[in-house]
Backbone as a chain_set.jsonl record, in Angstrom:
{"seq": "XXXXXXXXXXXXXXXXXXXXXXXXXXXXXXXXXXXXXXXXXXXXXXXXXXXXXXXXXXXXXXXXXXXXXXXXXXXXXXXXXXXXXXXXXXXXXXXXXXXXXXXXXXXXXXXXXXXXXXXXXXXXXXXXXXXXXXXXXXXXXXXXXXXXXXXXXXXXXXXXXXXXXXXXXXXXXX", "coords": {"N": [[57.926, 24.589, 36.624], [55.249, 24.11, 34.252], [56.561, 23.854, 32.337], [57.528, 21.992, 29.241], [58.877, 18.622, 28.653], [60.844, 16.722, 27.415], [59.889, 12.488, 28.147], [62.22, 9.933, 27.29], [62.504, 6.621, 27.406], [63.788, 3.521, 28.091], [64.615, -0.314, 27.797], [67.149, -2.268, 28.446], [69.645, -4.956, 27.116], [69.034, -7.15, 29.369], [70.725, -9.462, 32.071], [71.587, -11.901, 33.775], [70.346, -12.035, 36.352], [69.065, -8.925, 36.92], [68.058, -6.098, 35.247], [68.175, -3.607, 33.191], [67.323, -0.429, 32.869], [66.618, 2.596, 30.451], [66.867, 6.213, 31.315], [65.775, 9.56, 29.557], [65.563, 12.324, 29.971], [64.495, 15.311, 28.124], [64.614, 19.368, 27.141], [62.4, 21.443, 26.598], [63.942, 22.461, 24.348], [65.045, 19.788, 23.183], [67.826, 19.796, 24.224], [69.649, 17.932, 26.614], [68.563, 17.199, 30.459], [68.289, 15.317, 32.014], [70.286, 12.492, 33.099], [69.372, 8.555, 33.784], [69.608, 5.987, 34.675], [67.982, 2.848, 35.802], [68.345, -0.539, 37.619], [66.607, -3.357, 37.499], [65.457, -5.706, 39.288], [64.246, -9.227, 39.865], [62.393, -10.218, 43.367], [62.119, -12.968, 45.572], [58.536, -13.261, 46.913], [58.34, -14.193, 49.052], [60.45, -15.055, 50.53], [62.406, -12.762, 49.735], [64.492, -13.214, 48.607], [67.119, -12.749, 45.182], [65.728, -13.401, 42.027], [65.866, -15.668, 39.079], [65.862, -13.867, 35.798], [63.577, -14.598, 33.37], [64.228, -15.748, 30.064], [64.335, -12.776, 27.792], [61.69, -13.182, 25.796], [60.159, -10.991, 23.617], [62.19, -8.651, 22.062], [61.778, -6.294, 21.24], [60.971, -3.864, 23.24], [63.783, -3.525, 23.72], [66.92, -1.794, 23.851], [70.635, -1.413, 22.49], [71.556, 1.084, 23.397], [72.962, 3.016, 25.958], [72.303, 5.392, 28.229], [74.398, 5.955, 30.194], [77.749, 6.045, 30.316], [78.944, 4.448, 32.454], [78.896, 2.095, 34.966], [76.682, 2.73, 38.144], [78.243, 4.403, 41.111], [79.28, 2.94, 43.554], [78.3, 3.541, 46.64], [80.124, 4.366, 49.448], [80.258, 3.241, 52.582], [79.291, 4.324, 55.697], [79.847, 4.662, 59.167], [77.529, 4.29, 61.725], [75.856, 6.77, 63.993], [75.076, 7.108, 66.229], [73.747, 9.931, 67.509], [74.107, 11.185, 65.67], [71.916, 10.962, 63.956], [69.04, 10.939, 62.167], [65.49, 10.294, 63.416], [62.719, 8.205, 62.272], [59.691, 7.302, 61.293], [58.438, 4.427, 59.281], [55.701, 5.024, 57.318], [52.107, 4.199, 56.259], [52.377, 5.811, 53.401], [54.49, 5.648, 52.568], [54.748, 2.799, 51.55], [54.921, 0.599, 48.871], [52.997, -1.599, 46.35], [53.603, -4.216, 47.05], [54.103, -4.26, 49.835], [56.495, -2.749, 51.146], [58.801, -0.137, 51.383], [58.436, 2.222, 48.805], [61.243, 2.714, 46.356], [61.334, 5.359, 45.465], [60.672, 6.663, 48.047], [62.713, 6.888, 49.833], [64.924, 8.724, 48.309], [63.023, 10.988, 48.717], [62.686, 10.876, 52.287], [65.069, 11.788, 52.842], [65.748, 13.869, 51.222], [63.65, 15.79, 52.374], [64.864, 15.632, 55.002], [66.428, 17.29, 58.01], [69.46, 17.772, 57.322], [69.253, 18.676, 54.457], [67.765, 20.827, 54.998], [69.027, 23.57, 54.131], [69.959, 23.369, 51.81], [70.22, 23.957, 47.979], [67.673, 23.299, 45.015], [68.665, 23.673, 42.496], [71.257, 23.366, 42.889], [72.155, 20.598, 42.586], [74.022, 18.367, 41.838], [74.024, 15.327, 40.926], [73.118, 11.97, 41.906], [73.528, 9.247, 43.321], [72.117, 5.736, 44.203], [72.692, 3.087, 46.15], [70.497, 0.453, 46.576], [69.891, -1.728, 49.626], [68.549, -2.769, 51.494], [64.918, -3.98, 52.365], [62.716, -1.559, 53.829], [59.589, -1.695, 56.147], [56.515, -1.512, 56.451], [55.937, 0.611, 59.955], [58.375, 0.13, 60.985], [61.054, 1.749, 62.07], [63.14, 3.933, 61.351], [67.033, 4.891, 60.795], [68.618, 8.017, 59.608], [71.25, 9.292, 58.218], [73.589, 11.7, 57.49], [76.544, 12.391, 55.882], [78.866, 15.099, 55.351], [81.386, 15.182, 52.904], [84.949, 16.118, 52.453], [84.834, 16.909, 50.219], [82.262, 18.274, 49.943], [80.489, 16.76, 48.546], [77.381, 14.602, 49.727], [77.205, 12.015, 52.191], [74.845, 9.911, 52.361], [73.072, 7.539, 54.338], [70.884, 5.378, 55.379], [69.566, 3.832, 58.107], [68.442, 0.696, 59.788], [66.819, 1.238, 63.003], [68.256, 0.624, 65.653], [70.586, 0.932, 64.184], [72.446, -1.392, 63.066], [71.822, -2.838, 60.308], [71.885, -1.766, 57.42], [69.574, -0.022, 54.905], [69.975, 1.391, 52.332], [72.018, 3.141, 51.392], [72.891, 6.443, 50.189], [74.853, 8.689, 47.71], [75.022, 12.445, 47.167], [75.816, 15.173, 44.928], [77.112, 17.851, 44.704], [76.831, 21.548, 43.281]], "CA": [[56.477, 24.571, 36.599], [54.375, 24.358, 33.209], [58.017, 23.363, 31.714], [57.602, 21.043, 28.537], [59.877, 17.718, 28.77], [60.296, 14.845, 26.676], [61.35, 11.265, 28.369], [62.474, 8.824, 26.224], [62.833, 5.371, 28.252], [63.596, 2.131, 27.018], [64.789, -1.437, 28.599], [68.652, -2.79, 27.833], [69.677, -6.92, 27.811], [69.354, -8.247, 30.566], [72.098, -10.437, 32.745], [70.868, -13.498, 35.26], [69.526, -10.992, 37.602], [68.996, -7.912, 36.878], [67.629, -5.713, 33.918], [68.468, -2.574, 33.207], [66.717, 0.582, 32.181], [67.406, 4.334, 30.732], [65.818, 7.397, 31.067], [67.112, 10.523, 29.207], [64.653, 13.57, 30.137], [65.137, 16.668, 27.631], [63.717, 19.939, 27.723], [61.621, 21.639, 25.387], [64.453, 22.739, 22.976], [65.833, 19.016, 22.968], [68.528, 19.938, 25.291], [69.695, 16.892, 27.828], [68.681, 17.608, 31.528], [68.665, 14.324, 33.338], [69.739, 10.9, 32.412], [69.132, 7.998, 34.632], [70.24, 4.228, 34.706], [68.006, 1.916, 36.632], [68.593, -1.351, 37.54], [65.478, -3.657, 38.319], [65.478, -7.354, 39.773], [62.599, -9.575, 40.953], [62.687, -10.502, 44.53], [60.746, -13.817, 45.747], [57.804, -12.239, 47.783], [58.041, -14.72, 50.348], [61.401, -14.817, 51.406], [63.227, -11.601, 49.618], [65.764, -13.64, 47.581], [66.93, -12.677, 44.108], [65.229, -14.686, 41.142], [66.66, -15.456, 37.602], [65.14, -13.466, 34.738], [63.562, -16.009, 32.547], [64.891, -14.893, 28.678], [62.763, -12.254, 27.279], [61.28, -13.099, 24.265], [60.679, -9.815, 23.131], [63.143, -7.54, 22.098], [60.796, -4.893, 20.621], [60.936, -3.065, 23.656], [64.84, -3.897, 24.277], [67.573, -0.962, 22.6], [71.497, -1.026, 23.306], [72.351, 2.041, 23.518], [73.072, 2.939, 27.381], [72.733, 6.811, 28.597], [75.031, 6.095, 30.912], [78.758, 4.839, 29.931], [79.526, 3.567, 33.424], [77.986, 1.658, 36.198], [76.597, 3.616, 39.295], [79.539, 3.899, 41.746], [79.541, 1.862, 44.984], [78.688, 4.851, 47.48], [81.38, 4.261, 50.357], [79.933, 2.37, 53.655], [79.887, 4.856, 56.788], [79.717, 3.712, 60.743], [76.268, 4.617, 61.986], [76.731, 7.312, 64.933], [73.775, 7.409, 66.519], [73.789, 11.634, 67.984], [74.118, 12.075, 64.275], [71.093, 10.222, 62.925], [67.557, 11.503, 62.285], [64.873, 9.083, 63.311], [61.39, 8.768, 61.558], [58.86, 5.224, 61.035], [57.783, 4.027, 57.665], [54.127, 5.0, 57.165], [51.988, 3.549, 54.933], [51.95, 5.753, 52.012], [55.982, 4.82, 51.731], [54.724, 1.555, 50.792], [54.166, -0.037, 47.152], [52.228, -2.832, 46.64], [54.302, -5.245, 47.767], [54.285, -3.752, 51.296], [57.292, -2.219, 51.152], [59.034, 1.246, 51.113], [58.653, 2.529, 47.45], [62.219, 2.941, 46.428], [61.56, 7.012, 45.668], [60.777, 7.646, 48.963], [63.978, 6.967, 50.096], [64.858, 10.092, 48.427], [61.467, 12.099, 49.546], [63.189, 11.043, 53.021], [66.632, 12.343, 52.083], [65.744, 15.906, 50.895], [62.987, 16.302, 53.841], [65.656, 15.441, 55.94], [67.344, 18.231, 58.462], [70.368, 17.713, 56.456], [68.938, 19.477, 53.126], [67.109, 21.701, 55.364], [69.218, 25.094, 53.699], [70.345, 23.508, 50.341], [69.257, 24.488, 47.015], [67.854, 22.107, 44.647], [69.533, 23.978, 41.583], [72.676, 22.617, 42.836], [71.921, 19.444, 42.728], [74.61, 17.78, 40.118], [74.247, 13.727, 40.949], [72.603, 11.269, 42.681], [73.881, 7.632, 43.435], [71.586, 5.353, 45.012], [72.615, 1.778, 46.373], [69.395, 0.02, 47.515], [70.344, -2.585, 50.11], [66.951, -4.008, 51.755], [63.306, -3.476, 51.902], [61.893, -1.192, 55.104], [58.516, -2.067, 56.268], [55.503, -0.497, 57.777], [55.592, 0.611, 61.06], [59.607, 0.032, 61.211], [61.622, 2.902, 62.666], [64.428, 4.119, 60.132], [67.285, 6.452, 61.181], [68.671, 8.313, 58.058], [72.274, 9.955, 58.688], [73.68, 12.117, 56.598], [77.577, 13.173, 56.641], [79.135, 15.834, 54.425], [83.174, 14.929, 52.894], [85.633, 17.142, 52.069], [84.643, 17.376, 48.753], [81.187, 18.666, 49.993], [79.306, 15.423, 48.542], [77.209, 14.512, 51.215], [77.196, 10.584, 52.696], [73.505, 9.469, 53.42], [72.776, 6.185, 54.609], [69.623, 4.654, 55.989], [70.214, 2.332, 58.933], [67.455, 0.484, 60.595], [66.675, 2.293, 64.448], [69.702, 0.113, 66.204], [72.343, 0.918, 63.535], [72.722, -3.146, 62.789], [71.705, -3.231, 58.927], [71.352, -0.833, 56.37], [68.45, -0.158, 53.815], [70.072, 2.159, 51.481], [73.371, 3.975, 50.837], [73.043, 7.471, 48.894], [75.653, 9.931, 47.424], [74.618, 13.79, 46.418], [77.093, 15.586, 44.683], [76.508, 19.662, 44.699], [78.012, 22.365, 42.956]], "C": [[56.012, 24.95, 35.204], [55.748, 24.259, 32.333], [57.461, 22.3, 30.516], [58.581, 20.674, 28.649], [59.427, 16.866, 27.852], [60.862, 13.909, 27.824], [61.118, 10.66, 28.029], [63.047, 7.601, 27.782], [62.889, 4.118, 27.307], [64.626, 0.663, 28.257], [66.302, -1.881, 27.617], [68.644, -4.182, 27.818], [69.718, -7.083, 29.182], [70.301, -9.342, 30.949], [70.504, -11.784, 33.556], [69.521, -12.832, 35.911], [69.184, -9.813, 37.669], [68.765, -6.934, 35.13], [67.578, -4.435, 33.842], [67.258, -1.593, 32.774], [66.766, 2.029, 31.897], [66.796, 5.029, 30.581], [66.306, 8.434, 30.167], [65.529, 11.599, 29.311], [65.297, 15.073, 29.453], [64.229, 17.883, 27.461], [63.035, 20.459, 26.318], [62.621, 21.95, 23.978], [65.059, 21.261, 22.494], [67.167, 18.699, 23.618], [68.255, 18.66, 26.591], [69.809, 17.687, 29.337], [68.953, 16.747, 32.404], [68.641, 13.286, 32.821], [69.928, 9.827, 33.892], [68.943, 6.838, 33.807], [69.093, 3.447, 35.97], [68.083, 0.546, 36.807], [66.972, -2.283, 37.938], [65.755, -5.046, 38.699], [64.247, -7.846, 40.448], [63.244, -10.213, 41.915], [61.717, -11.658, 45.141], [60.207, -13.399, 46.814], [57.976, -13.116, 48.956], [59.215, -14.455, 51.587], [62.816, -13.671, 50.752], [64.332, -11.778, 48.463], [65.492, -13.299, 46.065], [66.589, -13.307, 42.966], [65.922, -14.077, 39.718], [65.57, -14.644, 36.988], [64.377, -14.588, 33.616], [64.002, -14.925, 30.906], [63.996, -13.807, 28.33], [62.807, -12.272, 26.049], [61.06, -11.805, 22.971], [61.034, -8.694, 23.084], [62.771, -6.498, 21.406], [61.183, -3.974, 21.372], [62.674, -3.097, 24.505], [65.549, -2.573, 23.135], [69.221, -1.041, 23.706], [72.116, -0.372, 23.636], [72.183, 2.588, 25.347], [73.131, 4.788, 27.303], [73.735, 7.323, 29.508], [76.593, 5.641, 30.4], [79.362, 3.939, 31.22], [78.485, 3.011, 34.631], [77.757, 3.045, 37.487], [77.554, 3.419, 40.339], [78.812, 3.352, 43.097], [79.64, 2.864, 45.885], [79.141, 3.793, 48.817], [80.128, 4.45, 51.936], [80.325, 3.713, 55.086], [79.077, 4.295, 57.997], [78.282, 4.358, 61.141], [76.964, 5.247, 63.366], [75.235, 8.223, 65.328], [72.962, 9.025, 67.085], [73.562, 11.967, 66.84], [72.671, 12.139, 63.486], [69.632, 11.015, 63.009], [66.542, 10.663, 62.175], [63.231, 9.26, 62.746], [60.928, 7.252, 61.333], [58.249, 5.637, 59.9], [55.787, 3.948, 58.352], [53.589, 4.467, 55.984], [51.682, 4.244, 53.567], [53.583, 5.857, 51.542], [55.749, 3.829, 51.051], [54.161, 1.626, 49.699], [53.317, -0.828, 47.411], [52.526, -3.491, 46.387], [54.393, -4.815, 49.232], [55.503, -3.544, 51.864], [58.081, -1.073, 50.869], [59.417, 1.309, 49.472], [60.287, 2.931, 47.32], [62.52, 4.506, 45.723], [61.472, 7.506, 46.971], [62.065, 7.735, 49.799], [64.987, 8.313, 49.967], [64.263, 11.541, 48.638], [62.141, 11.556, 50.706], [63.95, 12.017, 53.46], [66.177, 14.124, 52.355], [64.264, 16.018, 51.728], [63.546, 16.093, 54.892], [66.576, 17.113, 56.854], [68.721, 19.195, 57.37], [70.495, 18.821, 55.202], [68.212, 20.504, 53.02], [67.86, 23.275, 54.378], [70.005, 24.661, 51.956], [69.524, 23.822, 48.932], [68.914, 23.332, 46.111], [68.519, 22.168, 42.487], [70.852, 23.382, 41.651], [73.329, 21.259, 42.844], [72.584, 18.866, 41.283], [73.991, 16.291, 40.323], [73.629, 12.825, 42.141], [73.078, 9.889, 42.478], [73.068, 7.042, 44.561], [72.174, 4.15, 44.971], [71.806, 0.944, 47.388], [70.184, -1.435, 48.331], [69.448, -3.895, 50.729], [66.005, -3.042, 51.757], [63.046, -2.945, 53.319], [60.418, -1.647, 54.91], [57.688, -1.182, 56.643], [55.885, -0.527, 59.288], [57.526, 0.703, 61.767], [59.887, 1.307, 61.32], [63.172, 3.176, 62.093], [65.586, 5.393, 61.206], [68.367, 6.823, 59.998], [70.004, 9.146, 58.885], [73.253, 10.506, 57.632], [75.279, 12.863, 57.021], [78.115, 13.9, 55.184], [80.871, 15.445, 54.69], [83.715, 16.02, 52.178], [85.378, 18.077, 50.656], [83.329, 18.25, 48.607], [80.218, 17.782, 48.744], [78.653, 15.07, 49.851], [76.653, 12.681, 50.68], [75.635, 10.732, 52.889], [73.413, 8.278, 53.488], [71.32, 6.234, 55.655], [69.681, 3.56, 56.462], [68.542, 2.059, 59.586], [67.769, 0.809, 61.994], [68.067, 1.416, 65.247], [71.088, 0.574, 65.377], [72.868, -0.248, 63.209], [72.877, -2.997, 61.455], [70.988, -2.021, 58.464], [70.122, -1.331, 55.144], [69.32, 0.281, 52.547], [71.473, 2.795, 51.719], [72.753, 5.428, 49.567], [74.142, 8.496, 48.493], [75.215, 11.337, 46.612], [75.827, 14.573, 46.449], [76.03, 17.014, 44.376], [77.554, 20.443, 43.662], [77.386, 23.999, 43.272]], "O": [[56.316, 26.089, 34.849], [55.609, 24.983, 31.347], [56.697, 21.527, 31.095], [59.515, 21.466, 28.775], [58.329, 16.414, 27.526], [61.902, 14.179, 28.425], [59.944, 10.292, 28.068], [63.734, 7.837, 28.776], [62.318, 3.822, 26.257], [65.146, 0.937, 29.338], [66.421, -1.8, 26.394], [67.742, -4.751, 28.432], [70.72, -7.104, 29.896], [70.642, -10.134, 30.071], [69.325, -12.124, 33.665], [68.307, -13.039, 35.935], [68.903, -9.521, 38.832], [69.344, -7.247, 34.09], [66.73, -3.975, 34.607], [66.237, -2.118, 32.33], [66.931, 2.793, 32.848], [65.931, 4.87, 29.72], [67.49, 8.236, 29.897], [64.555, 11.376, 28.592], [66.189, 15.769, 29.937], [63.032, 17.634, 27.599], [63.163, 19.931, 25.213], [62.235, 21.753, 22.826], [65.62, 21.326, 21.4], [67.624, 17.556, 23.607], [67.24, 18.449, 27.254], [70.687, 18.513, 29.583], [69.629, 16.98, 33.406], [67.682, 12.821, 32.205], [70.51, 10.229, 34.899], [68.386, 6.68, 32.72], [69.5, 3.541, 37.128], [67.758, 0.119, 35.699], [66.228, -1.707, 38.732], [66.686, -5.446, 38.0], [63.486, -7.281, 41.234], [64.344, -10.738, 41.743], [60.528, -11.354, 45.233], [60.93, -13.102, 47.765], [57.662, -12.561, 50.009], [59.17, -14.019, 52.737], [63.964, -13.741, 51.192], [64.855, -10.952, 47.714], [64.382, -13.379, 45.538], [67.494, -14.119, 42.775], [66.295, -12.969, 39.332], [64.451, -14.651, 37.5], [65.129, -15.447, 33.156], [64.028, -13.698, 30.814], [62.809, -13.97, 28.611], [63.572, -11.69, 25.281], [61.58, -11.716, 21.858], [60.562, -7.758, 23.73], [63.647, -5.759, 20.955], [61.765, -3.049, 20.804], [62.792, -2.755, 25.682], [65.08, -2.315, 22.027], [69.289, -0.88, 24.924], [73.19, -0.653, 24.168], [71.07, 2.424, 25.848], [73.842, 5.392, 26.501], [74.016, 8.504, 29.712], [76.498, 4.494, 29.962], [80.084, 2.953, 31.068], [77.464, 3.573, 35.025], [78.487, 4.023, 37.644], [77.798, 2.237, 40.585], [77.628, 3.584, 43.344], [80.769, 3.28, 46.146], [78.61, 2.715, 49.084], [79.43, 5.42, 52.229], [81.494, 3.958, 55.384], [78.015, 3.675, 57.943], [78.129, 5.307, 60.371], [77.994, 4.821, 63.889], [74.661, 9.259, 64.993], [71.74, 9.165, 67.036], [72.869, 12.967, 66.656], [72.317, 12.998, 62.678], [69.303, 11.642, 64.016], [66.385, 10.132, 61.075], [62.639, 10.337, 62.813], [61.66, 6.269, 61.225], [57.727, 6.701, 59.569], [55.091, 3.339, 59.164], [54.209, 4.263, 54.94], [50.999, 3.698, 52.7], [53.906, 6.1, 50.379], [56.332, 3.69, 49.976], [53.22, 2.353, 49.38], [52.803, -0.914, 48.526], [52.046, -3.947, 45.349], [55.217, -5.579, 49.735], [55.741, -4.031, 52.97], [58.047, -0.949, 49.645], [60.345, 0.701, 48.939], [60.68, 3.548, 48.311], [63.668, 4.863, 45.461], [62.012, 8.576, 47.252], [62.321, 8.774, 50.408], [65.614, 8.858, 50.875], [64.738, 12.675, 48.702], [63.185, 11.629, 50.059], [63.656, 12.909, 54.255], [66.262, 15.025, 53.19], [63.74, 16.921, 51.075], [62.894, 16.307, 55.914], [67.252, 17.877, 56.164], [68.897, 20.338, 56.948], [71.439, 19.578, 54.981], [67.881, 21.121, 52.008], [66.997, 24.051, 53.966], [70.456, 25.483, 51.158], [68.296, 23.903, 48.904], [69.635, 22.339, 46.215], [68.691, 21.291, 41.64], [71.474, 22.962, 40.675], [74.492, 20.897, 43.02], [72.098, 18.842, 40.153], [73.13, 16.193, 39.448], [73.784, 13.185, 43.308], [72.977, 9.422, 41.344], [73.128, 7.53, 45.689], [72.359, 3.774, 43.814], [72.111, 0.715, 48.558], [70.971, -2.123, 47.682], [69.481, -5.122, 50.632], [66.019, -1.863, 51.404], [63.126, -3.826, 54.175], [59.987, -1.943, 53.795], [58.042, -0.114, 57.143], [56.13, -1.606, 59.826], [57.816, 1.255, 62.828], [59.14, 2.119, 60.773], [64.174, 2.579, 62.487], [65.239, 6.3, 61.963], [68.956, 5.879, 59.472], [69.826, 9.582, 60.022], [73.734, 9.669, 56.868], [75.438, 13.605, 57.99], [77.858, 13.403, 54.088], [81.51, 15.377, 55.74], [83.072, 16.743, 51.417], [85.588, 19.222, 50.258], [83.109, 18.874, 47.569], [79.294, 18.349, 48.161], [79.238, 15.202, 50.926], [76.126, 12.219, 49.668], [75.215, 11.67, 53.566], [73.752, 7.738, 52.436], [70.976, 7.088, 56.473], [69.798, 2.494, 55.859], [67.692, 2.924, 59.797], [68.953, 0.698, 62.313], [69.049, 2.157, 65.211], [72.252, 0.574, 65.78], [74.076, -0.132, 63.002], [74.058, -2.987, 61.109], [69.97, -1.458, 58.867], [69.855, -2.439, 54.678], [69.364, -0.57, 51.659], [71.721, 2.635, 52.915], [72.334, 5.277, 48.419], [74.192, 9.354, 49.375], [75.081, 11.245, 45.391], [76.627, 14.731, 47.371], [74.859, 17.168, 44.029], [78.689, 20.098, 43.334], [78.11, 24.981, 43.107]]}, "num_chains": 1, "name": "protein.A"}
């Protein structure tokens, strides 16, 4: 609270599909606190599918230096188990404007979840998100959260049957 930060952001090349972007948040002495990789892609509004990038002309606001050196890992697929799950419906101030769950609240879910009910958020080393689809209004999410040996904890976000996932997350603690 009342903390001075800098964040420096900037946009990487772009592939076909997808366009990167890095954050690096430091604190008032210059000191690195949080860096962050996101990926962005456009989606055609009608029917969801991924669209090419057209080139971008300019590279003013393009730099290649990456804060990250590796891709975000591939958080690991668990069975939906329905006793486990915590159920809750997309309201509308989840949605963007596209009418679809903003992809922060996913983690405003997450850490208001049971789950994170007694953790601290000092201990909070890492976050991996792998977005999968778009929730809606009014849709009925159930969010399930399993802790592995390593004390990382599994979250996934299944739609209310357990059929198809929204989201995959990994939080690493120390």
């Amino acid at each position: 609270w009342n903390e001075e930060i800098l964040i420096r952001t900037w946009g990487r090349p772009h592939d076909v599909y997808t366009q990167p972007r890095d954050f690096e948040i430091l604190d008032a002495k210059g000191e690195r606190m949080i860096l962050v990789t996101s990926i962005w892609i456009i989606l055609d509004a009608g029917e969801g599918k991924f669209q090419p990038l057209a080139p971008f002309e300019d590279k003013l606001f393009e730099w290649d230096s990456a804060v990250m050196t590796e891709r975000a890992p591939k958080v690991r697929m668990m069975p939906f188990e329905k006793e486990k799950a915590h159920f809750s419906q997309v309201l509308f101030s989840d949605l963007d404007r596209n009418h679809h769950v903003n992809n922060t609240k996913y983690l405003q879910w997450l850490f208001d979840s049971p789950a994170f009910s007694n953790r601290k958020v000092t201990d909070l080393q890492t976050v991996s998100v792998n977005f999968i689809a778009q929730a809606r209004l009014g849709e009925t999410y159930a969010l399930q959260t399993i802790e592995m040996p390593s004390h990382d904890l599994i979250s996934t976000v299944f739609t209310q049957d357990g059929t198809h996932e929204y989201c995959r997350i990994q939080t690493q603690w120390h």
